[in-house]
N, C-alpha and C positions, 0 to 999 in steps of 0.2 A: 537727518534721520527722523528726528521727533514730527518735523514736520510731513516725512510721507505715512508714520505710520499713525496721525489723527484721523487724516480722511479714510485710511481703511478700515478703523476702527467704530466710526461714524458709519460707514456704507454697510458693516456686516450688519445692523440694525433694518436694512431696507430690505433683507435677504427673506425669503416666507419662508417659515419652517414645516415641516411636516408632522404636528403633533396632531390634526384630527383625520388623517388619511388608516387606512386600515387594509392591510392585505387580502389579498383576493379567497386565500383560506380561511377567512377571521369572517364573510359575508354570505348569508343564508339569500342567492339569486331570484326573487320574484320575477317571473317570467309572465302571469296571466292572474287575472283577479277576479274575486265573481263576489255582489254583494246582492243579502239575499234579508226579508225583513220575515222572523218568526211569530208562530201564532200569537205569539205574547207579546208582539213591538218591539223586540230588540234586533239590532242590524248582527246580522249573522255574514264573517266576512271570511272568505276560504282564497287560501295562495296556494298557486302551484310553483312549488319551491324545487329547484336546477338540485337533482340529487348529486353531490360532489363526488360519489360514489358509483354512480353509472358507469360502468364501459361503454366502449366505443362499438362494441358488437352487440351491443342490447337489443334488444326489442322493441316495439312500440313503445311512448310514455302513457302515464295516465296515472292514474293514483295510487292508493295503496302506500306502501314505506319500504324503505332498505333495496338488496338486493340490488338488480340491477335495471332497475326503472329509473328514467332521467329523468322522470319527474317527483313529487313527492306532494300530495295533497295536503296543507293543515287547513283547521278552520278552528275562530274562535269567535266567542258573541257579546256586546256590549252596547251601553246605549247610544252611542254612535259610533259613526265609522272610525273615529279617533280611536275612542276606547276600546271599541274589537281589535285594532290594530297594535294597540299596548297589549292588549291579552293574548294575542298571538304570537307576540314578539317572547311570552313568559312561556310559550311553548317550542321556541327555535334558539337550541343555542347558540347560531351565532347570529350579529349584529343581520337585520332585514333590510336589507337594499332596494330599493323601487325603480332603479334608475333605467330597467332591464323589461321594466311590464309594459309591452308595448299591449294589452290589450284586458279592456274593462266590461264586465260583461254586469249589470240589474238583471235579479229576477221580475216577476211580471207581477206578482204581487208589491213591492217596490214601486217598480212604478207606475202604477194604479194610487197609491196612495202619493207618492213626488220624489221625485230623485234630488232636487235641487240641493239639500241637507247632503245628501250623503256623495253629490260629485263637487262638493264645498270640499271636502280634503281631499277630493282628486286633482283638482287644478288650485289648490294652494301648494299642495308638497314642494318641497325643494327640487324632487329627485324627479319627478313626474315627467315624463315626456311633451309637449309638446301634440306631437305627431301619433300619441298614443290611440289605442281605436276604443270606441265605447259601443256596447252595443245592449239589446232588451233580449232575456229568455223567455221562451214560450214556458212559463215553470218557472223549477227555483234556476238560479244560474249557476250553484253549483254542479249541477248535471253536465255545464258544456266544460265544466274540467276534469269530471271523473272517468268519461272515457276513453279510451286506449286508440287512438287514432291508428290503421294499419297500417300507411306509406306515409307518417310523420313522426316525429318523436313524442309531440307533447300537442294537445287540442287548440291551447290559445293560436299555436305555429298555423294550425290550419285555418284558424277563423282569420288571420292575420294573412294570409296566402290568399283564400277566397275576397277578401273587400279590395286586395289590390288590385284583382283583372278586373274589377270595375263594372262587373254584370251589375249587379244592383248597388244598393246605395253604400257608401263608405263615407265615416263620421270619425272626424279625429279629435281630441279634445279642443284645437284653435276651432276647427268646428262648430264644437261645441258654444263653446265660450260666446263664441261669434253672434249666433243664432240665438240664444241667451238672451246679451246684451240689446237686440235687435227690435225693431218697433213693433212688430206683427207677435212679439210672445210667445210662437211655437215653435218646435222646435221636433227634429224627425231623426229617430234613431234604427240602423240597421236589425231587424228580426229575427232571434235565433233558435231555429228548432234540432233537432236531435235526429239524425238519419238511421229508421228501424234498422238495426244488421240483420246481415243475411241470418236464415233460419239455421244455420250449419255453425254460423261466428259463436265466438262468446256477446254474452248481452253488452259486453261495454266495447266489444272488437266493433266502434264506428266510428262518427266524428260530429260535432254539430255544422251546421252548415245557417246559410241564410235564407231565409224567407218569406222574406217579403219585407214591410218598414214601420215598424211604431209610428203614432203621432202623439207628438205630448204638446200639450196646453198649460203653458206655464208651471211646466214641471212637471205632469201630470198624466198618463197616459190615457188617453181618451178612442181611440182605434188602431186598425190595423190595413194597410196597404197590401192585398197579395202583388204579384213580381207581376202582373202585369199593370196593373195600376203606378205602380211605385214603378217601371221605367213610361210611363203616360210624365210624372213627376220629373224624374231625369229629362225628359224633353224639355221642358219647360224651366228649368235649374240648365240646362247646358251642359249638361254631366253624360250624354250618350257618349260611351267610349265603344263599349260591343253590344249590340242588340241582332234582334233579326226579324222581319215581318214579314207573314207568309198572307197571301193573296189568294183570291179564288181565283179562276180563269176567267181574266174579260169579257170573254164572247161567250159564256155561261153553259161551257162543256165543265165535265168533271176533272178534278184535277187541282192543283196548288204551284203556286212558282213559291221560294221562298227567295228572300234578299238579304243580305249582310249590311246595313247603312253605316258608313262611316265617313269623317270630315263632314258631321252632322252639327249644325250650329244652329242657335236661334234668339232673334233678335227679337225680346220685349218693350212695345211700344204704349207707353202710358199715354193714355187723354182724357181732360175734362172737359168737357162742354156743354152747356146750358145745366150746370149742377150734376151731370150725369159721370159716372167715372167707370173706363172702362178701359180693355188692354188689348192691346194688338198682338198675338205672336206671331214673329214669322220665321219662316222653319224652311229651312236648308238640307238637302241632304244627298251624296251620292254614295252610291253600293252597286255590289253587283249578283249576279243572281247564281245562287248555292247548290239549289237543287230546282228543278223542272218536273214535274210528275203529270205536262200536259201535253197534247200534240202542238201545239203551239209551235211556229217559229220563230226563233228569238233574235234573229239574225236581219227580223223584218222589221225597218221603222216603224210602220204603222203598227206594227203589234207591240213593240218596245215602248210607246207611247202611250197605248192605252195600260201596260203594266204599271208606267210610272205612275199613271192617273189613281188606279188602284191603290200604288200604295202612297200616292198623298191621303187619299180617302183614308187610309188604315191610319197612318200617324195621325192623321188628325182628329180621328174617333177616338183614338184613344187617350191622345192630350186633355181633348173634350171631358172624355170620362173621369178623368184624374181629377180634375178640375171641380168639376159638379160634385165629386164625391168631398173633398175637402171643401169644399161652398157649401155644400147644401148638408153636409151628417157630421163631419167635424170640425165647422167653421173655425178653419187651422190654415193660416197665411202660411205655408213651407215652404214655397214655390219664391218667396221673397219679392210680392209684389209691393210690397209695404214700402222699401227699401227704394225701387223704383218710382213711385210716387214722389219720394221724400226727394230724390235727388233733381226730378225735373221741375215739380210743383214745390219748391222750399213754402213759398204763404201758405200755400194753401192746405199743404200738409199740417205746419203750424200749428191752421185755424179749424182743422178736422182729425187729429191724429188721436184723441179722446174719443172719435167715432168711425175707429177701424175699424170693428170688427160689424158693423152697420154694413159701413161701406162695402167692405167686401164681400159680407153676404148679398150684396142687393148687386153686386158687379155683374159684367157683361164680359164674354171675352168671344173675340175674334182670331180666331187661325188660318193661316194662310203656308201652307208647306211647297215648296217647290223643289220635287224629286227626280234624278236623271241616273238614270243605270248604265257603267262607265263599263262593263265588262261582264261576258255570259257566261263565262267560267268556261274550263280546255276545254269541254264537250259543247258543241254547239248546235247539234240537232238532237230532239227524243229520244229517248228511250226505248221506247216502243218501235 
């Protein structure tokens, strides 16, 4: 007897107990965060906290208190993000949970002056996500939590809905981190403006939405990408999931074909020769065509060929443009050719990687798109 019950008295020591677990009643649900820097420098840091108290027949979220809004706004202000988040915590009686905020929003003053400091306790927390999305406000950022999103519960839900379909850029802290850690020093966050409501809504009945892409220089905000520029960037990153480019008509009647391109790939090819460093892209893509607003017949090779010709033309102006704009006014490697370099040229990067940002201003780049339209959509003659 003594001997079976040593080993089981020995084994309940290996057993984990549950003395720092806490019930789901006991935890104040951080859903969305917005850190925002005040005229006086201290980080001003606002949660949208899971009201426990919502029905399930509520209304839109959005801020305010009680009642039955799913959300619940607090904000508190400290000299860093730490210490706002202690003094917040002196205004949420129960214990605050992060394990749930899938979505971090900088105001623009923030990052104008460096976010690096205050997304230091974003990706050290325990609770932090991974997979969380970070993004810039056009403003302070608590703006994209106070409004009342009309077909969502709560704002962060929709900023977190829009970066999955993938139209423009989507930033998740490994992301983040990633781009950080990385030889080129910048680093490109999705941009959030505030969608006017209608003239009839309440001022907050809207949603923030995105538009266009920050570029930060060593933490730093330095410009701003509109959505067409910033998918020229997605080209070149290999991030086109949905796009569309619409076309004049070849033969220079009036009118526009527009195209859906998808199983859009593009292969960056790094070369140095004779001291020169320069990059190949070459770009891949098939679509098919959405809308026709020309007499055209689509059903005619030779006219289907010159469409394609058009929109390599179109991808490739605009790659170009992306390009020259981060080369020439924000000398900001995002596009990760750094990276590229580093992996084919190991010496050589070595023995010039202290004169990247030389380097890449004085770069050259070459594109080469080769486009094929796999389908004219049900309707296959004009409109007209």
């Amino acid at each position: 007897m003594h001997k079976l019950i040593l080993p089981l008295f020995l084994t309940s020591f290996l057993l984990s107990g549950c003395g720092n677990s806490r019930e789901l009643n006991q935890l104040a649900i951080i859903l969305a965060a917005a850190i925002d820097l005040t005229e006086n420098g201290e980080i001003e840091l606002s949660a949208q906290v899971l009201n426990p108290h919502s029905t399930s027949n509520s209304g839109g979220g959005g801020a305010g208190g009680g009642g039955g809004k799913f959300t619940i706004v607090r904000t508190a202000k400290g000299l860093t993000v730490a210490d706002a988040a202690s003094k917040l915590q002196e205004k949420i009686p129960r214990k605050i949970f992060w394990g749930h905020c899938n979505v971090f929003v900088f105001g623009k003053k923030l990052a104008k002056k460096g976010i690096y400091d205050a997304a230091d306790y974003i990706v050290r927390a325990p609770q932090t996500r991974e997979q969380a999305l970070l993004f810039v406000s056009d403003g302070d950022a608590k703006e994209a939590l106070n409004v009342e999103p009309p077909m969502e519960k709560q704002s962060g839900r929709v900023l977190s809905l829009l970066s999955k379909q993938h139209v423009l850029m989507s930033i998740t802290v490994k992301d983040f981190m990633e781009m950080k850690l990385g030889p080129s020093n910048a680093i490109f966050l999705p941009y959030v403006s505030i969608l006017p409501p209608n003239p009839t809504d309440s001022p907050k009945e809207t949603i923030p939405y995105i538009n266009g892409t920050a570029i930060l220089k060593k933490g730093k905000m330095i410009g701003i990408l509109n959505d067409s520029l910033t998918r020229g960037v997605m080209w070149l990153r290999n991030e086109v999931k949905e796009s569309q480019v619409v076309v004049r008509d070849p033969l220079g009647e009036k009118g526009t074909i527009t195209l859906s391109p998808f199983q859009a790939t593009i292969r960056l090819i790094p070369v140095i020769k004779n001291g020169q460093w320069k990059m190949i892209a070459k770009a891949s893509a098939k679509g098919e065509i959405v809308e026709n607003v020309t007499n055209l017949d689509i059903m005619n090779l030779t006219t289907v060929r010159k469409i394609e010709k058009e929109m390599n033309i179109d991808i490739s102006k605009r790659i170009k443009q992306s390009f020259t704009k981060l080369q020439k006014d924000m000398d900001s490697d995002v596009v990760g050719f750094a990276e590229e370099f580093h992996r084919k040229y190991p010496n050589e990067w070595k023995r010039e990687r202290n004169h990247w940002d030389d380097i890449f201003r004085n770069m050259k780049l070459d594109v080469e798109i080769d486009s094929h339209i796999i389908g004219p959509g049900l309707l296959t003659i004009p409109t007209d």
